[in-house]
C-alpha positions in Angstrom: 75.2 90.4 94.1 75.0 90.6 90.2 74.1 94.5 90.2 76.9 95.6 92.6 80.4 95.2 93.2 82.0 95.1 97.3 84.5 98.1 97.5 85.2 97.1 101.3 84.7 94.6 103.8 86.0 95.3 107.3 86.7 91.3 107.6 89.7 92.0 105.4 91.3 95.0 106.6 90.4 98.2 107.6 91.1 100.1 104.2 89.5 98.6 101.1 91.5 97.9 97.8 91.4 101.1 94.9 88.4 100.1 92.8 89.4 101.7 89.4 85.7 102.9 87.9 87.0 103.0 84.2 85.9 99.2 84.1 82.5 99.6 81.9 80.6 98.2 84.5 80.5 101.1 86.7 79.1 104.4 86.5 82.3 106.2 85.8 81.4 109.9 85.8 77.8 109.0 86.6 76.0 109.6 90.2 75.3 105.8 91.3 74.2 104.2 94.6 76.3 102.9 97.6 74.9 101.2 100.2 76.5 101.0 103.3 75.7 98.0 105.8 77.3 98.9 108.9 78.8 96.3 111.9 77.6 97.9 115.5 79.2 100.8 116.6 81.8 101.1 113.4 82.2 104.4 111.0 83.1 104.4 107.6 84.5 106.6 104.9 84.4 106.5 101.2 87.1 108.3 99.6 87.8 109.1 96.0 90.4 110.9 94.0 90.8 111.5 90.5 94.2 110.3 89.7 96.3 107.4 91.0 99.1 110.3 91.9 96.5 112.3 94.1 95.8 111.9 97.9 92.7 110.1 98.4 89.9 112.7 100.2 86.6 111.7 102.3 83.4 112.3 99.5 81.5 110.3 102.9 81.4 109.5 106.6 78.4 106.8 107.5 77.7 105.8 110.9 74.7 103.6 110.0 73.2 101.8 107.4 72.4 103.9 104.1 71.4 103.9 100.6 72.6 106.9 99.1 73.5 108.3 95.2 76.9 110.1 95.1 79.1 111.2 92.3 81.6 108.2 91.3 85.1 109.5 91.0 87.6 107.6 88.7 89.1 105.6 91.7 87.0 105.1 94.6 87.6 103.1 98.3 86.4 102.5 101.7 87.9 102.6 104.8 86.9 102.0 108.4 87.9 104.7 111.2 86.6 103.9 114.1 85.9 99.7 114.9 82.5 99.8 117.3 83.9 95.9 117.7 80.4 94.6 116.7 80.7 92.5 113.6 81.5 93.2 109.8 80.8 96.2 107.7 80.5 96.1 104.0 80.5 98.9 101.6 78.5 98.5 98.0 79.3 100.4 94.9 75.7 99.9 92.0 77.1 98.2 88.2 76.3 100.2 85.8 73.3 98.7 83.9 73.7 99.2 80.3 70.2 98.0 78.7 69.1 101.2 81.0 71.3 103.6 78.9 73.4 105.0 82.1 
């Protein structure tokens, strides 16, 4: 997907890798869109934190598929809590489109 980037995919683990939103391509300090595409019965959190030396904390629980705008901390993540057993989850983070001034 050219306007997104995958912050977590349940196939590979039930925590995501730290996406680092200082890359120019995402809305650092902006409000920008995840969407969440839940597997059956799983929940999900995305957690943020401001500074590598920080605790990550919950900005969002989702239960079901959602489109929704949040505020993108500097270092972001998703995580699965609770495996419903019934296929993958994936968690989208919107690319920051810069002809659009954002």
């Amino acid at each position: 997907m050219a306007n997104s980037v995958e912050i977590f995919d349940s196939a590979s683990g039930e925590t995501g890798s730290d996406v680092n939103t200082s890359n120019p391509e995402l809305n650092l300090d902006k409000e920008g869109f995840v969407q969440v595409e839940i597997g059956s019965g799983d929940t999900v959190v995305i957690e943020g934190k401001i500074d590598s030396s920080l605790s990550y904390v919950v900005i969002d629980t989702f239960t079901a598929d959602t489109l929704k705008a949040i505020k993108i901390p500097p270092i972001i993540r998703g995580r699965r809590t609770v495996d419903g057993g019934g296929g993958d989850t994936q968690i989208f983070l919107q690319k920051l489109d810069p002809t659009r001034g954002q």
